[in-house]
C-alpha positions in Angstrom: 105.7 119.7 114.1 109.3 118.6 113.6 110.6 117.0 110.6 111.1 113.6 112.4 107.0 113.7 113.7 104.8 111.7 111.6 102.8 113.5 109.4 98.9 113.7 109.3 97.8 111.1 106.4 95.5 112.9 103.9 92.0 110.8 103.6 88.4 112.1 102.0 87.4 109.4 105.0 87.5 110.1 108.7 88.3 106.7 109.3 89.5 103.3 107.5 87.4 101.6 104.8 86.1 98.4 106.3 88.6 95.7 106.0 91.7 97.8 105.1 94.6 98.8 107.3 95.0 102.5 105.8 92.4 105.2 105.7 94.5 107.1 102.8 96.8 107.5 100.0 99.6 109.4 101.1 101.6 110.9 98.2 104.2 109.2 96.8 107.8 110.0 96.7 108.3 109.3 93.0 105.2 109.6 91.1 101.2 110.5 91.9 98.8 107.7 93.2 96.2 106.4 90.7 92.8 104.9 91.2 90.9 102.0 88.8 87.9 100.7 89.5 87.3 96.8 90.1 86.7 93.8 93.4 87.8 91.0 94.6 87.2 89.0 98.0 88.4 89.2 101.2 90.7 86.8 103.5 88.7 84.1 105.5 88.6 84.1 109.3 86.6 87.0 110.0 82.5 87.3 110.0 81.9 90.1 107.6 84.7 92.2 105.1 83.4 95.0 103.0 85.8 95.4 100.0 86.6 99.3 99.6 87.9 100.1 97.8 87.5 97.6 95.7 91.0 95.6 94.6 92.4 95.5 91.3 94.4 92.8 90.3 97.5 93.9 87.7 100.0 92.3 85.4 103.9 91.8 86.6 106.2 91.1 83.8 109.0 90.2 85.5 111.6 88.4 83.9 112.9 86.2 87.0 111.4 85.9 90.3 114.3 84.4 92.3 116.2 86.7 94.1 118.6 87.3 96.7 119.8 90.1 99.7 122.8 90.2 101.9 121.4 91.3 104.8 123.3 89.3 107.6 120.6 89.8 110.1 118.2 87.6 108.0 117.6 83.8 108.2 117.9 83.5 104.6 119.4 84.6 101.6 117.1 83.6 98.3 113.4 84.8 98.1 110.9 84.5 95.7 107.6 86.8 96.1 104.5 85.7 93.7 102.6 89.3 94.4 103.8 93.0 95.0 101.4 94.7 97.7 99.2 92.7 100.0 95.6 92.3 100.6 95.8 91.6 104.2 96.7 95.3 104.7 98.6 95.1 107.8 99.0 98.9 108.5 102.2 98.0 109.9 103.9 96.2 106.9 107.7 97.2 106.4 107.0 96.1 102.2 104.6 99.3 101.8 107.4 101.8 100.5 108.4 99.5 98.0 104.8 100.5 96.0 106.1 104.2 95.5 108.6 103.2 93.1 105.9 101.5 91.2 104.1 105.4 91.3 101.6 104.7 93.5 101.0 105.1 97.7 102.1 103.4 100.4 98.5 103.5 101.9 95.6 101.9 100.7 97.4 101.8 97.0 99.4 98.7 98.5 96.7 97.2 99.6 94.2 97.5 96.8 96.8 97.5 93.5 98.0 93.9 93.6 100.5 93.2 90.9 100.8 89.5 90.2 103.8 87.6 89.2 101.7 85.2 86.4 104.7 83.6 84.8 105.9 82.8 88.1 106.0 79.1 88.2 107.6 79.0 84.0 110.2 81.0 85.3 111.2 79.0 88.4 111.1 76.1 86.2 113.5 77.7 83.8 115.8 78.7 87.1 116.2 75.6 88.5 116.7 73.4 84.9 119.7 76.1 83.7 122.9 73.8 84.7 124.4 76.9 86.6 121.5 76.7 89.7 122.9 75.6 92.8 120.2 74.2 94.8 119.5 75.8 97.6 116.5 76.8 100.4 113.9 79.6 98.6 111.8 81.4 101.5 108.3 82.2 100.1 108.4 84.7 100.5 110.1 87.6 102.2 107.7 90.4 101.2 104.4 89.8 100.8 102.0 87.2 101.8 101.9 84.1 99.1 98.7 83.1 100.3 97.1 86.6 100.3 93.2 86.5 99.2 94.0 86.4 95.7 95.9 83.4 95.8 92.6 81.6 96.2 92.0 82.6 92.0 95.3 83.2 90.6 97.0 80.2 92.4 100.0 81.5 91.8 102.0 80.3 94.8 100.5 76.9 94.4 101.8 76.8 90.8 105.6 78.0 92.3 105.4 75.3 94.6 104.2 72.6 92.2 107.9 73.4 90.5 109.6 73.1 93.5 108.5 70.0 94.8 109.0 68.6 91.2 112.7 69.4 91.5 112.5 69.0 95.6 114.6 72.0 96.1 114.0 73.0 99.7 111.7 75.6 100.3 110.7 77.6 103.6 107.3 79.5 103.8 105.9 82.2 105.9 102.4 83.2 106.0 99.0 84.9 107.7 97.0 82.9 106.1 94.7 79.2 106.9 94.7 79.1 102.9 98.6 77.4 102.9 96.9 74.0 104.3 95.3 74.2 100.7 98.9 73.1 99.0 99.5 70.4 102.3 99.9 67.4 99.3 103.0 69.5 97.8 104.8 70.7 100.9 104.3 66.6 102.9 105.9 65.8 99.6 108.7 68.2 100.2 108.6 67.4 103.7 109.4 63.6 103.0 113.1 64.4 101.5 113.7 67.2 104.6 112.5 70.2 102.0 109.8 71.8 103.8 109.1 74.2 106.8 106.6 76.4 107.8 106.2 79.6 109.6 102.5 81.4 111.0 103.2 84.9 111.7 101.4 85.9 114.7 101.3 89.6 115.9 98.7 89.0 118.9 96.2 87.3 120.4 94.0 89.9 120.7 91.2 89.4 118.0 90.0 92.9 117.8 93.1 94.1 117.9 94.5 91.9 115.5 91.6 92.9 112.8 92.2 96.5 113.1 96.0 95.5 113.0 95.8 93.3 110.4 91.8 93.8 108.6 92.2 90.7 105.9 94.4 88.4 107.3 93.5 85.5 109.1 92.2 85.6 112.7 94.9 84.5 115.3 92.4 81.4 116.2 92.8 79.9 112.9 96.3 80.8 112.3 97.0 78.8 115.6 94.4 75.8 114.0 97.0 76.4 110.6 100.1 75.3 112.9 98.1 72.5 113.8 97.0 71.4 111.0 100.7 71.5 109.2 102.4 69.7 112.5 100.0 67.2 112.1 100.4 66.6 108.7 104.3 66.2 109.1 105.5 69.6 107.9 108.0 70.9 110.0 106.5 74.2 111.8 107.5 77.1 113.9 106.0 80.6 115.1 107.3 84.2 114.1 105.8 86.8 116.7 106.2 89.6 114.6 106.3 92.6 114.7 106.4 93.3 118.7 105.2 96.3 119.1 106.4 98.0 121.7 103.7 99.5 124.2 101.1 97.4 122.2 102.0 93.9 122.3 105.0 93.1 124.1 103.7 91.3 126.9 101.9 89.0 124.8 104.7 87.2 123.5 105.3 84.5 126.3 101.2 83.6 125.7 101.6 83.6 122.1 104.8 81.1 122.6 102.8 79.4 124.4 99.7 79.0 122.0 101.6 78.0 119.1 104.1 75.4 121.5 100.5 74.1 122.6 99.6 73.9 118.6 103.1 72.3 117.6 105.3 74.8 116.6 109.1 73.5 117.2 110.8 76.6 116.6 110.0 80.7 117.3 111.5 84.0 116.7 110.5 87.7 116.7 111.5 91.1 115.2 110.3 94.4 116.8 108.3 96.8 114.8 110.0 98.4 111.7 108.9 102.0 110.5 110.4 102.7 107.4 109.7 105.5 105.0 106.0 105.8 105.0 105.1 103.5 107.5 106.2 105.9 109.7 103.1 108.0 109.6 100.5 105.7 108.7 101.5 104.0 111.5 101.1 107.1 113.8 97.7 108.0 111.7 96.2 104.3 112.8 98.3 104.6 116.9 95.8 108.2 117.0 92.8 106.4 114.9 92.6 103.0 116.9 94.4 103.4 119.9 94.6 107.4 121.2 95.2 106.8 125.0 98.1 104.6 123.6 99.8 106.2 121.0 102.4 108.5 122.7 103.6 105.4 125.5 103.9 103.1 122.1 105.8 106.4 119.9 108.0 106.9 122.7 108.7 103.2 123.5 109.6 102.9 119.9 112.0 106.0 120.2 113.9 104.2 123.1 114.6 101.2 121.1 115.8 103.0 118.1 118.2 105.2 119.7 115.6 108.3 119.2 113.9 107.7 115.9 111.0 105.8 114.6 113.0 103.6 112.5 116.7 102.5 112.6 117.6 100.7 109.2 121.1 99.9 110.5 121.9 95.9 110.0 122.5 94.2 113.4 119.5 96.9 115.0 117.3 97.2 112.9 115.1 93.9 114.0 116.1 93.8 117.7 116.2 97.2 118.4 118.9 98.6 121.1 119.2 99.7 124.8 117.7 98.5 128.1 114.1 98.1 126.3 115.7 95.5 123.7 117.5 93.4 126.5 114.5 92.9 128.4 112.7 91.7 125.2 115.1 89.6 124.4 115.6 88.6 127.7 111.7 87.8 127.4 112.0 85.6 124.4 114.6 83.2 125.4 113.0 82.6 128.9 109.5 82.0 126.9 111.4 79.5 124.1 113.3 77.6 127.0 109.8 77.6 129.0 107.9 76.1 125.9 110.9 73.7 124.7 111.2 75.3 121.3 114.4 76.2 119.5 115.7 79.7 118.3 115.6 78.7 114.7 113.9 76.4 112.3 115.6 73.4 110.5 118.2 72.9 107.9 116.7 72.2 105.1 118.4 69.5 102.6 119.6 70.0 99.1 120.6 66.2 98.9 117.2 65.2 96.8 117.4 67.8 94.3 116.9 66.9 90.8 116.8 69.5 87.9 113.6 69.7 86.4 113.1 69.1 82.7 113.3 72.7 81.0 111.0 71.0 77.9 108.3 69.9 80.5 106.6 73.5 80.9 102.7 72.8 81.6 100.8 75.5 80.2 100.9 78.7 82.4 97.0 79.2 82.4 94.2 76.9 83.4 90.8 77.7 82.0 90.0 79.9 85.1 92.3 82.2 84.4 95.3 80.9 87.1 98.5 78.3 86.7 97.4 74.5 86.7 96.4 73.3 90.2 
């Protein structure tokens, strides 16, 4: 085995817990994985979800929540992410690395140790009152999924957007999830002043694929009812087929284009599978786990697209990919969006209805159930 070959993931299981994306707890790179005991629920969508190991739910003290990158191959510049990790346990998610500098794995860790932003919403509010915010579009969020199953106790993201349509500073949201039609009244609000768009991230069609892809996140059917249900409530809505997976799900993408033009997206775009750090070879574990007879076409078509390597982190690449294999995809895309009448790109949002909100006007950060105020 060579140093650039994924490497076998070690597991006590021969194959995945039920409803989770990893089968193991890789180390580390900067500290030793932990364990606690606990449960929570599972996303909807799916007939039956067995929760384990079970998911613990931990405290985030962070001390602001807006922030921003300069990645210039990125729609957007300012994020704010309620949750570190993600329920959904996508075994593909480019966010898992980020756990190891919390000292804890990549694998099921990310899935199961769920660290939640409470003072999230207070410290938007106090953001957007200081006189220095310029108003501008947030993205909720660029990590993890705001409406992960937890959301439906912590109501977390709810409580960030309850501050944002107060001040109507423009938001855009991407998700996996049929539980974002749940805060409909606050984006249609947003929506009214040109403040509000919406994204469904959908990988495939496939449903069995996509639940071995993607074990707790809603099923494509209802993420394509979602887009429905948002377009016809006025919020602005568009279609991110990502990640394409080379040798997996490629061909897909004029059919799902077409699914979520049917379902009224106005907008699509994609980004080709990302393998960074230890995605790398959970990745490969799941390719050898769920799909054996495919893994070396999808490893190899990956390696074309990223000049030999599994991952490319280079801006300009690192979402498109390069060579022959990338210009036919994206040669795929445009003829699919021009087919299917949707633009490249989502709206501009407007900052012209802004309004600070009152700094003194903080509603208490925890309802009787243990959450922000719905």
């Amino acid at each position: 085995m060579s140093a650039s070959d994924p490497a076998p993931i070690p597991s006590a299981r021969p194959d995945a817990p039920r409803g989770r994306g990893s089968r193991g707890n890789p180390p580390g790179r900067f500290g030793v994985p932990f364990s606690e005991p606990g449960g929570d629920g599972c996303e909807d969508g799916w007939t039956a979800c067995v929760p384990d190991p079970a998911t613990r739910v931990l405290p985030d003290r962070a001390r602001s929540v807006v922030t921003t990158n300069r990645s210039p191959d990125l729609g957007f510049d300012t994020t704010l992410n309620p949750y570190r990790g993600c329920e959904h346990g996508c075994v593909y998610c480019y966010a898992r690395p980020g756990h190891e500098y919390l000292g804890l794995s990549a694998g099921l860790e990310f899935e199961t140790r769920i660290f939640a932003k409470r003072e999230a919403p207070a410290l938007l509010r106090r953001e957007l009152s200081r006189p220095t915010w310029s108003p501008r579009p947030i993205l909720l969020s660029g990590v993890t999924d705001p409406w992960q199953p937890v959301e439906r106790r912590l109501r977390l993201t709810r409580g960030v957007l309850k501050v944002l349509a107060e001040a109507r500073n423009p938001v855009s949201v991407i998700t996996k999830s049929g539980l974002v039609v749940r805060d409909l009244d606050l984006l249609q609000g947003l929506a009214a002043v040109d403040a509000a768009a919406a994204s469904l991230s959908i990988t495939t069609l496939d449903a069995d694929l996509a639940r071995r892809l993607e074990p707790r996140a809603a099923s494509p059917r209802r993420r394509l009812r979602t887009l429905e249900r948002l377009a016809a409530a006025g919020i602005p809505v568009g279609v991110s087929v990502a990640p394409v997976i080379p040798g997996l799900t490629e061909h897909e993408l004029p059919r799902i284009l077409e699914a979520a033009a049917g379902a009224g997206a106005r907008w699509a775009g994609y980004g080709v599978l990302r393998l960074p750090g230890a995605v790398r070879d959970l990745f490969a574990d799941w390719l050898d786990r769920e799909e054996p007879d495919r893994a070396g076409k999808v490893l190899g078509r990956i390696r074309e697209l990223r000049g030999g390597r599994l991952n490319d982190p280079r801006f300009g690449t690192r979402l498109r990919g390069e060579g022959a294999w990338a210009r036919q995809l994206a040669d795929l895309f445009e003829l699919g969006i021009r087919r299917q009448g949707l633009a490249a790109s989502g709206p501009v949002l407007s900052t012209a209805a802004f309004r600070r909100p009152r700094r003194d006007a903080q509603l208490p950060l925890f309802s009787p159930e243990g959450g922000p105020p719905a």
